[in-house]
C-alpha positions in Angstrom: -37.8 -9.8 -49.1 -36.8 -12.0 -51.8 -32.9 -10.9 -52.1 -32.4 -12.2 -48.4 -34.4 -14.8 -48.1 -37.5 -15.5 -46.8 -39.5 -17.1 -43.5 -37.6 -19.0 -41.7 -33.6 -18.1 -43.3 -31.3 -17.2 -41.6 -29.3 -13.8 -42.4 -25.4 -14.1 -41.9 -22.4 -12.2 -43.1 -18.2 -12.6 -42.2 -16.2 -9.6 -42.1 -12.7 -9.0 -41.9 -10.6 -6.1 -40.8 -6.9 -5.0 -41.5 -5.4 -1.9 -39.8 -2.8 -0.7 -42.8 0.7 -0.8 -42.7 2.8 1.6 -40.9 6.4 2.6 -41.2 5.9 3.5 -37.7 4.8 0.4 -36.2 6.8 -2.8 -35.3 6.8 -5.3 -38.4 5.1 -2.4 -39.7 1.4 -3.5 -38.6 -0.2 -1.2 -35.8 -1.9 -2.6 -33.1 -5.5 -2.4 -32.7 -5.6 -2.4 -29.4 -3.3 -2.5 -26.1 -4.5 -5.7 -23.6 -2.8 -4.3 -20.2 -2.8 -6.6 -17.0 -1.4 -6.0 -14.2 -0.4 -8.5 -11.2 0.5 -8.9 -7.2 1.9 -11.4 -5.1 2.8 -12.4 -2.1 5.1 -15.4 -1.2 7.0 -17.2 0.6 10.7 -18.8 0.5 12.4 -21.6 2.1 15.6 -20.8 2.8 16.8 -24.3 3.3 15.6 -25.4 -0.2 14.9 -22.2 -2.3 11.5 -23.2 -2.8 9.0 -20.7 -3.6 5.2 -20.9 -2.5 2.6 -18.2 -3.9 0.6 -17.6 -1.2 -1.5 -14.9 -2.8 -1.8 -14.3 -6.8 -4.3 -11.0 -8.0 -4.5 -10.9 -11.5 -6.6 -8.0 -13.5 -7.2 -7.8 -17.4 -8.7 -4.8 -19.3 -11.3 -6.4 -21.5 -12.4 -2.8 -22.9 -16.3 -4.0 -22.5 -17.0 -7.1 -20.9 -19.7 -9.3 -23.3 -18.9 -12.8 -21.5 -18.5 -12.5 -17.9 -17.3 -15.7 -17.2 -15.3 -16.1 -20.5 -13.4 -13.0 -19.7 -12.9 -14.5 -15.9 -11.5 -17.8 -17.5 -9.3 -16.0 -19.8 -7.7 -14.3 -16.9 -7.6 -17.0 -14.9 -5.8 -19.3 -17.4 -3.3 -16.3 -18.7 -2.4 -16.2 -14.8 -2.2 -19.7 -14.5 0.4 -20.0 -17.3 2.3 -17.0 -16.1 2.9 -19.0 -12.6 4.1 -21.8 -14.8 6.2 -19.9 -16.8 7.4 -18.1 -13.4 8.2 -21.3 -11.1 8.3 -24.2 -13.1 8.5 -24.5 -17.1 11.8 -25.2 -18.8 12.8 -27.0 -21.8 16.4 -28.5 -20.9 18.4 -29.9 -23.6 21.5 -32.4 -23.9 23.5 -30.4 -26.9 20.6 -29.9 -29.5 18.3 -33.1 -27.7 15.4 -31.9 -25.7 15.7 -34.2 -22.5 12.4 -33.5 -20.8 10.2 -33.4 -23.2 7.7 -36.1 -22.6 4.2 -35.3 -20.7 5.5 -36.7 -17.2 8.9 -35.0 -17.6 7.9 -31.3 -18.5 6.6 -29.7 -15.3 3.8 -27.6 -15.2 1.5 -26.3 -12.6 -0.9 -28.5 -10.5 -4.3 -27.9 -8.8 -2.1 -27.5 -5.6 0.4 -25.2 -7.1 -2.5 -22.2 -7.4 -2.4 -20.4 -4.1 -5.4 -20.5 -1.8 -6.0 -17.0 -2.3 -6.2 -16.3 -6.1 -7.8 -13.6 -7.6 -9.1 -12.0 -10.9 -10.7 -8.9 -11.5 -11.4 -8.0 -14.8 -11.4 -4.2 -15.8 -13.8 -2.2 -18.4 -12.4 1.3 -19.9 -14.4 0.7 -22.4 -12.2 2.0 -25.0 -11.6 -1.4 -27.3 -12.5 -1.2 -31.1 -15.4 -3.7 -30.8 -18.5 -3.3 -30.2 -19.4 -1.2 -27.2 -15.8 -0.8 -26.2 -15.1 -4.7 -26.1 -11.7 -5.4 -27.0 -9.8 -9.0 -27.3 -9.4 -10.8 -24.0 -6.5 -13.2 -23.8 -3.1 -12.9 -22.3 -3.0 -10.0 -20.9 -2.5 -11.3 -17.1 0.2 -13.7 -18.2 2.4 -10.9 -18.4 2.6 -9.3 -15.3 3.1 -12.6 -12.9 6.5 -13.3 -13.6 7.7 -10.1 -13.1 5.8 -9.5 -9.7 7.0 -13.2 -8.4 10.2 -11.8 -9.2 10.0 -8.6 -6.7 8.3 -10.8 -3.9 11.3 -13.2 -4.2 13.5 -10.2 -3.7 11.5 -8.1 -1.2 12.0 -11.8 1.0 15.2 -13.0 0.3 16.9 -9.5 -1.1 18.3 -10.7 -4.2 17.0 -10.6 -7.5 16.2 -13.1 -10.1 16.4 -11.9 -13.9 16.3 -16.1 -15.6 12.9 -18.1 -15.4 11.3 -20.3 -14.2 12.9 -19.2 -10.9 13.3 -22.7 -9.7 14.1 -23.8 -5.7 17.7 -24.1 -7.4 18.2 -20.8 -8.5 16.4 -19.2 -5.9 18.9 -20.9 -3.5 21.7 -20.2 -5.2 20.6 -16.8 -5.6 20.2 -16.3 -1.6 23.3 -17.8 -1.0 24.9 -15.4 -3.7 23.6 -12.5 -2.1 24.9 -14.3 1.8 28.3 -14.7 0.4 29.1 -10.9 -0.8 
């Protein structure tokens, strides 16, 4: 009882793993595990301006296991949340090699009012992560997916696609009026 202490001790430990290097993997470290999300959406376009409104967002994350409910809800949440920004609003514009929005009131990102009314996330277990019981890492998973299904809403309403982000009112307009034009 001695060697690990006695009434009242607490008994702790830190690990650390390392997969090993693989010729066969990018920068030649495999993954441990795969987050997959997956996303749909339904919006709507303004003709007149090019403005895009997400009237419905659905976001899912595998989390392998779920251990924290509500962690792994606010994980997905957030990803989404940053995915819309990254979709409709974020860019970094310069002036030759001079960032020219990049103050806090100059750089947009998304507001309470930019999340649609109908938003939501539905985390997934397939319980095949390498943590325990199945858990795997929870992060960004649902970030992925929104851009690209913004994207095919925008061009299942307007029929033309976007391929640059964030798919601003001024590209979606010009976009539209491409697409008018030939």
């Amino acid at each position: 009882m001695g060697v690990f202490g006695g009434t009242g001790f607490e008994f702790t430990a830190d690990g650390f793993f390392k997969s090993g290097n693989s010729h066969r993997a990018p920068l030649e470290a495999p993954c441990v595990f795969w987050e997959v999300g997956w996303a749909a959406a339904e919006v709507e376009v303004d003709p007149e301006t090019g403005k895009v409104t997400v009237l419905q967002l659905v976001v899912s994350g595998d989390a392998g296991k779920v251990i924290n409910k509500l962690g792994c809800r606010g994980q997905d949440e957030g990803a989404a949340v940053f995915g819309l920004g990254q979709s409709l609003f974020e860019e970094l514009r310069y002036d030759g090699d001079r960032p020219v929005n990049a103050e806090a009131l100059d750089y947009r990102v998304p507001l309470a009012e930019d999340i649609p009314e109908r938003f939501w996330s539905l985390t997934r277990e397939q319980g095949h992560g390498a943590g325990p019981f199945g858990a795997k890492g929870m992060g960004e998973g649902t970030m992925l997916p929104v851009a690209p299904v913004i994207a095919q809403a925008i061009a299942d309403a307007i029929g033309a696609q976007l391929t640059e982000l964030p798919m601003s009112p001024e590209r979606v307009f010009a976009a539209l009026h491409a697409r008018t034009e030939s």
